[in-house]
Wavefront OBJ file of the C-alpha trace (Angstrom):
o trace
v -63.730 -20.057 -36.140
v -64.502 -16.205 -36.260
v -65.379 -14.559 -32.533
v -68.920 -13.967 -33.609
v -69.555 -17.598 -34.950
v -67.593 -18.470 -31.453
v -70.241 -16.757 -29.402
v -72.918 -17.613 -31.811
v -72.035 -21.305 -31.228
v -72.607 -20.564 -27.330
v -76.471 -18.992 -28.035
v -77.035 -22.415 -30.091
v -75.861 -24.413 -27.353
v -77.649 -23.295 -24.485
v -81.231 -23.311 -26.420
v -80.912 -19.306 -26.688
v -82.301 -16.840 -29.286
v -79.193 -14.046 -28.967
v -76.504 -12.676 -26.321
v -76.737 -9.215 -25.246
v -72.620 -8.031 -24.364
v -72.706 -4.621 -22.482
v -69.280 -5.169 -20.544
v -66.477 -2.947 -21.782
v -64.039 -6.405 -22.435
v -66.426 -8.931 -23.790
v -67.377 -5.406 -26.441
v -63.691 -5.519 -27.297
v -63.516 -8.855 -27.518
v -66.509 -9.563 -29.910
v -66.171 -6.024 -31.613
v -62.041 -6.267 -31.730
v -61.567 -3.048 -31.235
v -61.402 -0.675 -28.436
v -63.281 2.694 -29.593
v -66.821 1.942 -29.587
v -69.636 1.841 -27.158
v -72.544 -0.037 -27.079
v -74.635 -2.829 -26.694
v -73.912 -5.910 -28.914
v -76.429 -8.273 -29.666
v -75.459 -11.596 -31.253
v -78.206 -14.215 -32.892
v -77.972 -17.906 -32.806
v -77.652 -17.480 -36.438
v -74.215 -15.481 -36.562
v -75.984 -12.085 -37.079
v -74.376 -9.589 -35.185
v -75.641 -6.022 -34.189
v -74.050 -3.224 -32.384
v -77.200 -0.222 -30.747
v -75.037 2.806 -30.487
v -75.812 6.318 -30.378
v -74.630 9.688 -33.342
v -71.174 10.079 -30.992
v -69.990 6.350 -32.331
v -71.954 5.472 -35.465
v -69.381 6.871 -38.094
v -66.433 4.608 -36.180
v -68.715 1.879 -35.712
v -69.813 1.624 -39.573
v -66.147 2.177 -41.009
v -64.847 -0.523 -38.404
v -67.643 -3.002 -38.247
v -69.661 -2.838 -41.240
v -66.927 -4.511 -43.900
v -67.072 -7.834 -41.202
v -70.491 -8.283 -41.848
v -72.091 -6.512 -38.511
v -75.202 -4.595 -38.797
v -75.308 -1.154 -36.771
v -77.987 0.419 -34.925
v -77.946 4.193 -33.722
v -80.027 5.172 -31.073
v -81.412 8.815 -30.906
v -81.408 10.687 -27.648
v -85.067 10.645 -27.678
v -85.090 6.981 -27.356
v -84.575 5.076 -24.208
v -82.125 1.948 -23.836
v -84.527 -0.347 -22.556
v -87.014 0.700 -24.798
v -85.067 0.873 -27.959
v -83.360 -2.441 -26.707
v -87.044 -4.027 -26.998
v -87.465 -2.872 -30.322
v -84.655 -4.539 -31.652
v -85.162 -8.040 -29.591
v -89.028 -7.776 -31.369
v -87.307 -7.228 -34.702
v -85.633 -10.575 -34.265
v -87.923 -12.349 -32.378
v -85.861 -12.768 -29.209
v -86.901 -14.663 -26.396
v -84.475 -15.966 -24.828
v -81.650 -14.232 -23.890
v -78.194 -14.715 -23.005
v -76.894 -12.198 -20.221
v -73.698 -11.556 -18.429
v -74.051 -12.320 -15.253
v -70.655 -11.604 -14.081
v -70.724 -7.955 -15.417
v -74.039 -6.409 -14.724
v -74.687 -4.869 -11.208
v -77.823 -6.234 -9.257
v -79.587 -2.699 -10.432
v -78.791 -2.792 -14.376
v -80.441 -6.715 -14.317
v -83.231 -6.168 -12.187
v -83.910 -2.957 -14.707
v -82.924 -5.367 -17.738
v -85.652 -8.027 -16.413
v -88.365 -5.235 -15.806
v -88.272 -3.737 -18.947
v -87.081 -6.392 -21.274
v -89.596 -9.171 -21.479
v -88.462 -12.208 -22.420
v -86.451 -15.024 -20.390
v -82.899 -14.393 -18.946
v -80.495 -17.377 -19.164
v -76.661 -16.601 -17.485
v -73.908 -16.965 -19.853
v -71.642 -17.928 -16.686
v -68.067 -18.483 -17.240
v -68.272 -19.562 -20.969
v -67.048 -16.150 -22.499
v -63.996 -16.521 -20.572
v -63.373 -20.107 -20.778
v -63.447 -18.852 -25.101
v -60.976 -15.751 -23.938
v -58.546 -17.833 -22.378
v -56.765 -19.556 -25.407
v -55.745 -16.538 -27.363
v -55.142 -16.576 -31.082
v -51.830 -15.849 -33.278
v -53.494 -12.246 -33.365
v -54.072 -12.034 -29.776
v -50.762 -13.320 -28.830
v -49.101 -10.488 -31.484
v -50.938 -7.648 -29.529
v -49.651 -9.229 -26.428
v -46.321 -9.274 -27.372
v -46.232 -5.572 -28.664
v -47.508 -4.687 -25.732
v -44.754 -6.030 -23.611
v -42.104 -4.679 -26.025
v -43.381 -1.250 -25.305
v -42.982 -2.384 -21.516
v -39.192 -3.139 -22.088
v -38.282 -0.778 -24.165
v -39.428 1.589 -21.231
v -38.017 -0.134 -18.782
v -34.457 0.032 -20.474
v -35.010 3.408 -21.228
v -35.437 3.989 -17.559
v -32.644 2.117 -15.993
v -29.781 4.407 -16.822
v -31.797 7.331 -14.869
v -31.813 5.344 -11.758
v -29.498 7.709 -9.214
v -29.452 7.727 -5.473
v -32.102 9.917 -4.021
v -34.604 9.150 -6.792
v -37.990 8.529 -5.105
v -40.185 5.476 -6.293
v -42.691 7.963 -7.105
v -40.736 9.735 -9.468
v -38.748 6.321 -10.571
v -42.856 5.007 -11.353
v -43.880 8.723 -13.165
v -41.032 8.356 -15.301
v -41.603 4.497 -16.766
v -45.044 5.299 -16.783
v -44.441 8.293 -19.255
v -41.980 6.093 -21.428
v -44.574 3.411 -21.833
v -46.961 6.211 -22.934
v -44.646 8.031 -25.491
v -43.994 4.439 -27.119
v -47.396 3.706 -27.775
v -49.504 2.327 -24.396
v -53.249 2.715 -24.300
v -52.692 2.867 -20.397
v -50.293 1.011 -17.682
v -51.728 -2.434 -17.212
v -52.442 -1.666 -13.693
v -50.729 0.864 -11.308
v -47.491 0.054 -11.566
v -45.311 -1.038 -8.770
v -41.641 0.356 -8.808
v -40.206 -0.153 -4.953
v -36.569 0.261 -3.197
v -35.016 -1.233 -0.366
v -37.267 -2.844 2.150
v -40.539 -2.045 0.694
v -39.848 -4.573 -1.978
v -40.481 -7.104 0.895
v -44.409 -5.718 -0.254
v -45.768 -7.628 -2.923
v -48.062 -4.894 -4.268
v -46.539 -1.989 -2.634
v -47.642 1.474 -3.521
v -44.274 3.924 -5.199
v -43.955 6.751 -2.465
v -41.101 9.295 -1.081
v -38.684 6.460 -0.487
v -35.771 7.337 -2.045
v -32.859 5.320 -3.725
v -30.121 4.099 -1.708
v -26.798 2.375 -2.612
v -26.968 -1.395 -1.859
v -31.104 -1.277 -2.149
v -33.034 -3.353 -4.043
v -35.396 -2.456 -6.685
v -38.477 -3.988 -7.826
v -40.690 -3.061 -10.765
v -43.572 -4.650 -11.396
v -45.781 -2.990 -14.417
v -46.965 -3.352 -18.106
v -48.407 -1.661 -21.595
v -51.944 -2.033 -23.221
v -51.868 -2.378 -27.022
v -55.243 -2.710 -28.506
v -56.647 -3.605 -25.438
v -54.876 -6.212 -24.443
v -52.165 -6.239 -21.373
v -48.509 -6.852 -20.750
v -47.499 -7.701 -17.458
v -43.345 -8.020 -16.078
v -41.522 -8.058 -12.841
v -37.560 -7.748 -12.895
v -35.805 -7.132 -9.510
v -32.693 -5.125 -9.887
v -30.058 -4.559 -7.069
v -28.475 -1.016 -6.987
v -24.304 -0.235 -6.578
v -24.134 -3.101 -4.461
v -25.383 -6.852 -3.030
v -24.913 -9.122 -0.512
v -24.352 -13.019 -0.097
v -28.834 -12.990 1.764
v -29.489 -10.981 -1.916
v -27.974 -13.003 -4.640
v -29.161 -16.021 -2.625
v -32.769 -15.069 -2.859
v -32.301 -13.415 -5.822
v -30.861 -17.471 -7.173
v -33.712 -19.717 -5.257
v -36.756 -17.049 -7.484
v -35.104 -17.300 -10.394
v -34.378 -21.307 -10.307
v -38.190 -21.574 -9.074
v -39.487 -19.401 -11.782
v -37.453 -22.328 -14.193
v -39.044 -25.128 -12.390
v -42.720 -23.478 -12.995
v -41.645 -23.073 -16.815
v -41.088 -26.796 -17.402
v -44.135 -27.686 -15.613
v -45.884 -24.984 -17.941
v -47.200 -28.340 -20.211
v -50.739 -28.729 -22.103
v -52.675 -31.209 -20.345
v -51.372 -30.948 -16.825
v -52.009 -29.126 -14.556
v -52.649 -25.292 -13.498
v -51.442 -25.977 -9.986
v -48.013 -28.083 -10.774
v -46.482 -24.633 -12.075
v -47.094 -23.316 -8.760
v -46.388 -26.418 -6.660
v -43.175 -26.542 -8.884
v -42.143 -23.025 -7.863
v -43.005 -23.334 -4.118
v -41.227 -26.727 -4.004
v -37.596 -24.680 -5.199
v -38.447 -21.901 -2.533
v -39.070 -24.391 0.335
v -36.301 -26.527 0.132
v -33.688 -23.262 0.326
v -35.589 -22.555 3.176
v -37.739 -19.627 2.063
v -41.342 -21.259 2.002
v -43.254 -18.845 4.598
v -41.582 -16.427 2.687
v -43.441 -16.979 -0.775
v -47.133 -15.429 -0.390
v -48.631 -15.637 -3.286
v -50.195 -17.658 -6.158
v -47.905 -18.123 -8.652
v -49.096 -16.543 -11.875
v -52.289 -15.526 -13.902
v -53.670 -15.530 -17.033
v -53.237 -12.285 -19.385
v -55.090 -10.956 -22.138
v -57.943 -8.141 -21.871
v -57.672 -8.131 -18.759
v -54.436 -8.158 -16.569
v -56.320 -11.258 -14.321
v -57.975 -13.665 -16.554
v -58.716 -17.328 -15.869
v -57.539 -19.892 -15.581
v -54.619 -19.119 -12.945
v -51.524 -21.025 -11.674
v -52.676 -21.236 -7.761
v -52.793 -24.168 -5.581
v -56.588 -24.700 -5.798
v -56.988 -24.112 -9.557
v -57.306 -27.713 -10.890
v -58.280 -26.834 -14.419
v -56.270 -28.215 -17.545
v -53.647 -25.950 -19.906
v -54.208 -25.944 -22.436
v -52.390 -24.305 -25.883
v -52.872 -20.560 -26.196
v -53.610 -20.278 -22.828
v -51.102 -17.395 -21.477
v -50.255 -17.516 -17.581
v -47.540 -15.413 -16.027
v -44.451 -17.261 -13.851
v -43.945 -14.897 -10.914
v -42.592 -16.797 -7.646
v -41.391 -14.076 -5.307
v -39.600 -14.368 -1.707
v -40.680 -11.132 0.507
v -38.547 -10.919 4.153
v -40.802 -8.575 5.598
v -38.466 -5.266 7.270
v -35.244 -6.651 4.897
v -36.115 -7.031 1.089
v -38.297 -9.099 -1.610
v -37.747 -10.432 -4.894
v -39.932 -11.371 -7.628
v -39.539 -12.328 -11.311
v -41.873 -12.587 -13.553
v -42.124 -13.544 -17.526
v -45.298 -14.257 -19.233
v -45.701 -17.962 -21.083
v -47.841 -19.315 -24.145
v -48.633 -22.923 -23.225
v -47.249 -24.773 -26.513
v -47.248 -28.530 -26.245
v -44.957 -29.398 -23.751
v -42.509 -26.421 -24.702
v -44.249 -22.843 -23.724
v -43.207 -20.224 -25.416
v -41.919 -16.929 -23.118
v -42.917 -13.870 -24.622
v -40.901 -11.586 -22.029
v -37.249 -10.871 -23.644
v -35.476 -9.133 -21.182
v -32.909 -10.911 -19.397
v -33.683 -12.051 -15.859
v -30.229 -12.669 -15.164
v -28.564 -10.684 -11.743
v -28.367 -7.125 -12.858
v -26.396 -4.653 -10.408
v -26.985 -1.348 -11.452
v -24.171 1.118 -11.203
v -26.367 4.128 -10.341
v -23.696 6.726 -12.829
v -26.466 8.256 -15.437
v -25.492 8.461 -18.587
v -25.373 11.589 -21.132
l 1 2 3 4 5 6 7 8 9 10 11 12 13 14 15 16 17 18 19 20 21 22 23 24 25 26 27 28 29 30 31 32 33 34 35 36 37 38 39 40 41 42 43 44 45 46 47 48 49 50 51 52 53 54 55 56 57 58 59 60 61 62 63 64 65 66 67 68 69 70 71 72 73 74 75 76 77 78 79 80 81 82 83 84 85 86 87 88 89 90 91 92 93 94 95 96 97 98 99 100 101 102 103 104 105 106 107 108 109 110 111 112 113 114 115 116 117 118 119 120 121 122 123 124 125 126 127 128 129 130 131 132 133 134 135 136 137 138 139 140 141 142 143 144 145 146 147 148 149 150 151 152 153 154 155 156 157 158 159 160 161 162 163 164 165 166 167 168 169 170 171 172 173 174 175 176 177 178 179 180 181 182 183 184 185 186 187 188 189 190 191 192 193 194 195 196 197 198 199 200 201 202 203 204 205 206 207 208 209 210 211 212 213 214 215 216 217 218 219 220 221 222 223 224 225 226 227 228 229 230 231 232 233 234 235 236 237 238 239 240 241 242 243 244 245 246 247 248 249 250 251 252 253 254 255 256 257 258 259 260 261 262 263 264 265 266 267 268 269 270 271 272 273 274 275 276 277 278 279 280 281 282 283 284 285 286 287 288 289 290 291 292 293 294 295 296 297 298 299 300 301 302 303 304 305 306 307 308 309 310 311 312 313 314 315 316 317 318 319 320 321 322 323 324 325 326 327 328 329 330 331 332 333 334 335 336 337 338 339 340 341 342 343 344 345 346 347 348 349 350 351 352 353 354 355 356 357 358 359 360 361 362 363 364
C-alpha cells in the first residue's frame, strides 16, 4: 500500500472527510521528498493535494504531479486560512483530520477560528504507520549511516594528542557533509577522557590525552531520514577498569540483539542489556533507556525503555545502545542500529565494535 492510500485509509477509518499535514516530517513522509513546503491535504478517497506558493510550484509539479497529486499555488494576495477554506469548500470537507502533536496551541486555535468545519485529532496513528519502514526507507537509512562511517574512518587517523573535542566534532561533522549529509542527525557528541562518563556531553576545549577514552556519538541525513552510531575508542593506551567495561557494554549490547524478536517485547531488549550490566556489577552505572526508534526523525516510537510495553514488530528500526558512565573516571557506550526481522534482526551499522586502541601517529 502507497503512503497516500496509507493515510487515506486512516481519514476512512475515523469517519473523516480529509487530513490536513502541515508538520515538516509527516510533509516528507506523505510527499517523499524533502524540498517542498506546504500544506497537504489528503481525501478519504486517495486524492491528494499540496497548497503551495510561486517559490515551490515548479519543484512541486515536476516531483509530485507524475504520482498522481494535484498542486495548488497560493498567491501572496491570498491568505492561508482563507485560501485553505477555499479548497476544503471545493471538496466538501467537513471533517477534518489534524495533527495534534505538531501544531502549537496558537496555529489550532487560529485553524478552528477560521476554518469551519469539525476538528478530529489524528493522535499517534501517523507514527504508529512511520514506525515499520519499507525496503525504500530502510535503503535511505542505510546510506545514511554509510556516509556516517565512512566519516568516521576518515577521521580516526587524525586523532593526535592535544586535539580538542571541538575540533575532533568540526572535523567529522565536515566529512559527513562532503560525502553527502543533508545535516548531522543531531549535534554530535565526540568526548575524551572523563567527560565520556556524560551521556550527551557537549565537544569543548578538552583536549586528547594518551590513555583517554573517546566517545563519538553522531549520524548523517540522506533524504530525510537519520543515521545514528556510537563507537567508544581508547587512545595509545587501556587499562584492566577499561577493557572490563568496555567487555560487560559490548556483551549487553549482544544480549539486547537476540532479544531484538517480532512479537516480544520493546522492554526485554532493554531488560536484556541491563541484566549483563548488573550482574558485572555496573547497574547504577547504566542511565539510560536502551535504544530508540530511527527514521525521520532521530527519536521515533516505539522505543526499547523499561515502560514501553508495545510489540516489535518487522520493519520497525530501534537502536542497541547500553552504556556504563563512572561519573569523574570514564563511560562507554555502543551503539548499532537493528531492523526487527523475524526472530533474526538485521544490523545495519558495519563498523566493527570490537576493542579498538588507537595509536594516535597520523598518517600521510
Amino acid at each position: 500500500m502507497s503512503r497516500i492510500a496509507a493515510l487515506a485509509e486512516i481519514v476512512k477509518k475515523n469517519d473523516a472527510d480529509a487530513m490536513l499535514l502541515t508538520g515538516e516530517v509527516n510533509l516528507i513522509y506523505a510527499l517523499e521528498t524533502t524540498a517542498l513546503e506546504g500544506q497537504c491535504l489528503i481525501l478519504a478517497d486517495g486524492t491528494a493535494i499540496l497548497i503551495t506558493d510561486g517559490r515551490y510550484t515548479e519543484t512541486a509539479e515536476a516531483k509530485l504531479l507524475p504520482r498522481g497529486f494535484r498542486v495548488l499555488t497560493r498567491s501572496n494576495a491570498s491568505g492561508m486560512y482563507e485560501y485553505l477554506q477555499s479548497v476544503l469548500d471545493a471538496y466538501q470537507v467537513q471533517k477534518l483530520l489534524y495533527e495534534d502533536d505538531v501544531l502549537t496551541v496558537d496555529r489550532f486555535a487560529a485553524m478552528r477560528e477560521k476554518l469551519p468545519c469539525s476538528f478530529l485529532p489524528i493522535g499517534s496513528r501517523i507514527l504508529s504507520l512511520r514506525a515499520r519502514k519499507s525496503e525504500e526507507e530502510i535503503a535511505s537509512i542505510v546510506i545514511a549511516q554509510h556516509i556516517a562511517e565512512a566519516a568516521l574512518t576518515r577521521l580516526l587517523p587524525e586523532l593526535c594528542e592535544g586535539m580538542t573535542e571541538r575540533e575532533a566534532a568540526a572535523r567529522l561533522n565536515y566529512y559527513m557533509a562532503i560525502s553527502g549529509s543533508e545535516k548531522t542527525s543531531f549535534d554530535t557528541i565526540l568526548l575524551f577522557g572523563e567527560n565520556t562518563s556524560l551521556p550527551h556531553g557537549v565537544p569543548g576545549d578538552r583536549k586528547l590525552c594518551r590513555g583517554d577514552f573517546i566517545l563519538a556519538d553522531f549520524g548523517a541525513v540522506y533524504r530525510g531520514y537519520h543515521s545514528d552510531m556510537t563507537r567508544t575508542f581508547a587512545f595509545g593506551s587501556a587499562t584492566d577498569e577499561m577493557r572490563k567495561v568496555y567487555d560487560t557494554v559490548l556483551r549487553a549490547q549482544n544480549a539486547a540483539r537476540a532479544a531484538a524478536c517480532a512479537g516480544r517485547l520493546c522492554n526485554e531488549m532493554h531488560f536484556a542489556a541491563a541484566k549483563v550490566i548488573e550482574d558485572a556489577g555496573y547497574g547504577t552505572y547504566f542511565t539510560h533507556a536502551l535504544g530508540h526508534s530511527v527514521g525521520l526523525e532521530i527519536h521515533e516510537m516505539p522505543v526499547a525503555a523499561p515502560r514501553c510495553e508495545e510489540v516489535l514488530c518487522d520493519g520497525i528500526i530501534m537502536t542497541d545502545e547500553p552504556g556504563i558512565y563512572i561519573p569523574g573516571k570514564f563511560g562507554v557506550r555502543i551503539e548499532d542500529m537493528l531492523v526487527i526481522s523475524g526472530d533474526h534482526p538485521v544490523t545495519l551499522t558495519a563498523f566493527p565494535s570490537d576493542f579498538q586502541i588507537l595509536s594516535g601517529e597520523q598518517n600521510g
